[in-house]
C-alpha positions in Angstrom: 101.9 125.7 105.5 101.8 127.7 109.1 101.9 131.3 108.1 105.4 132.6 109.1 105.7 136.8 108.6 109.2 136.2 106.9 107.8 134.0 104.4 105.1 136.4 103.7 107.5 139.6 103.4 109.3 137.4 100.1 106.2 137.5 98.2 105.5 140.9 99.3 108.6 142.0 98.6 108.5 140.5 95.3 105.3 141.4 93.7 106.5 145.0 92.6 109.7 143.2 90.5 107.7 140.3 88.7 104.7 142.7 87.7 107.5 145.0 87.1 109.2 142.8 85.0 106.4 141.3 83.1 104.8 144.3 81.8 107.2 147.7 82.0 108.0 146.7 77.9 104.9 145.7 77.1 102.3 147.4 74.1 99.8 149.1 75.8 97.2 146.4 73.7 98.9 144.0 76.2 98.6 145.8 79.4 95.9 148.7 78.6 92.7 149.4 81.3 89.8 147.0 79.9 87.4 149.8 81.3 85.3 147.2 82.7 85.1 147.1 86.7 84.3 142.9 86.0 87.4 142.4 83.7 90.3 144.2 85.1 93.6 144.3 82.6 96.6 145.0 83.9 96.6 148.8 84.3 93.4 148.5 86.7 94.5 145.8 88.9 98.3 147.8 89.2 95.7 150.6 89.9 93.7 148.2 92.7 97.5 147.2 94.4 98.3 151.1 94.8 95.4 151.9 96.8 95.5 148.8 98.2 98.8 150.1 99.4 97.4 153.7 100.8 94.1 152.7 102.2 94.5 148.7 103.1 96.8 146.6 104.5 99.3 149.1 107.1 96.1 151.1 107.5 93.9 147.8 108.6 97.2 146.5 110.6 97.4 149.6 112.2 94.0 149.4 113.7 94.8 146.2 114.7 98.0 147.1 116.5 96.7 149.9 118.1 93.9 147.9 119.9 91.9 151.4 120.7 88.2 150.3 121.9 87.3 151.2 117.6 88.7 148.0 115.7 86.2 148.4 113.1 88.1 148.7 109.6 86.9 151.3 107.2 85.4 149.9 104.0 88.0 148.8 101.4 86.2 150.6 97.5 87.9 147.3 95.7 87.0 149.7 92.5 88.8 152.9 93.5 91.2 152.6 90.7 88.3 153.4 88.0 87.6 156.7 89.5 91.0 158.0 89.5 92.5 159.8 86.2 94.3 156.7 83.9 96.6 159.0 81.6 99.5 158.2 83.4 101.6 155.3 81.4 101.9 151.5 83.7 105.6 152.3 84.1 104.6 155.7 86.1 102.8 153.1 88.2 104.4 150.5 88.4 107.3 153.1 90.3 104.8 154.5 92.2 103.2 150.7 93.5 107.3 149.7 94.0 107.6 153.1 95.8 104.3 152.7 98.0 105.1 148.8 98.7 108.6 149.1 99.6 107.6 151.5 102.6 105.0 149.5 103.7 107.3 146.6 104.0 109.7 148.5 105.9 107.0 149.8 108.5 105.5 146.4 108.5 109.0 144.8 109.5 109.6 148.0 111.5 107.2 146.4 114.0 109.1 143.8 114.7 106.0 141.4 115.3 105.4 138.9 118.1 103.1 135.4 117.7 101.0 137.2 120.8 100.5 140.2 117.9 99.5 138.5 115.0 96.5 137.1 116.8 95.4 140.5 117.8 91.8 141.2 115.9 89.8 143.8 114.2 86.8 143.8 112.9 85.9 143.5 108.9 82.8 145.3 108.0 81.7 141.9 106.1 83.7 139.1 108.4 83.9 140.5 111.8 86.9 139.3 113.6 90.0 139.2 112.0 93.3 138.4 113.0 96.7 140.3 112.0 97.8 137.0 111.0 94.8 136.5 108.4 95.2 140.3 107.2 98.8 139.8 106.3 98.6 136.4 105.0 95.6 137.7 102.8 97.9 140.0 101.5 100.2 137.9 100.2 97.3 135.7 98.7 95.7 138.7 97.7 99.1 139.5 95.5 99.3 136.6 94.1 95.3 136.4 92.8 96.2 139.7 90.8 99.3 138.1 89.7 97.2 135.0 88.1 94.2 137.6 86.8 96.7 139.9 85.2 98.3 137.0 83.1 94.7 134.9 82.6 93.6 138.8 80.8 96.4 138.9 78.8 95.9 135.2 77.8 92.4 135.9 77.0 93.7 138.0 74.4 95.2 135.2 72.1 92.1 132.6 73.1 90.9 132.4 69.3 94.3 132.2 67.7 95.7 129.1 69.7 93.9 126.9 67.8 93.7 123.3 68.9 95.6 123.9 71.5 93.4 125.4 73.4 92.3 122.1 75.1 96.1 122.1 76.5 96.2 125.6 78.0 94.2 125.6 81.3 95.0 129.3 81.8 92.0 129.6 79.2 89.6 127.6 80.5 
């Protein structure tokens, strides 16, 4: 599929309603921090997608779209989320991720991008050249991935009660 920016904004745009949705009733046994920077539950990686939302995506676009001599992107701490306090409950972030993602969006479509735009560049402190095009279609990718790893955790959680059919459930394997 060619990457088209309205087709990316759906996802986008989605992601705060479907994580929303799946966990804002949930026992905390279901959505709770793991405390383990390797296994993230679902509380860490909303945690992840809000400071993805301050320090990542815009930020790293902007850089792009400015095209000032400096395209270097600051390093992204992919573990932030475990330094910062975790009393607050999911649904307190799961507002403030909606809240945070929803102006993005709006600055992001704000810019009213051309083709000649998206294949500006920066430069990744691990990948070099980047294009705005792979940035924001990473995002989108990126969304998903944490989709998949928040549902494969909470699956994990019934792995020795399925039984037999275990064999059948691939989100297990």
């Amino acid at each position: 599929m060619k990457f088209e920016l309205q087709k990316a904004i759906e996802i986008l745009r989605q992601t705060p309603y479907v994580l929303t949705r799946l966990l804002e009733e949930l026992s905390p046994e279901w959505t709770a921090s793991s405390g383990d920077e390797t296994n993230w539950g679902a509380y860490d990686v909303i945690g992840h997608l809000i400071h993805g939302e301050e320090a990542d995506w815009i930020v790293r676009a902007e850089i792009i779209l400015s095209q000032d001599g400096d395209r270097q992107f600051t390093p992204f701490d992919r573990t932030a989320q475990f330094s910062r306090p975790s009393d607050s409950p999911i649904v307190d972030l799961l507002s403030e991720f909606a809240h945070l993602r929803n102006h993005n969006l709006e600055k992001l479509i704000g810019w009213q991008l051309t083709e000649k735009e998206l294949k500006l560049t920066g430069i990744h402190p691990e990948f070099g050249e980047v294009t705005l095009e792979q940035l924001l279609a990473t995002w989108v990718v990126h969304d998903l991935n944490h989709i998949r790893q928040i549902v494969t955790h909470m699956a994990a959680q019934y792995e020795g009660v399925v039984g037999p059919w275990k064999e059948y459930l691939s989100i297990l394997r």
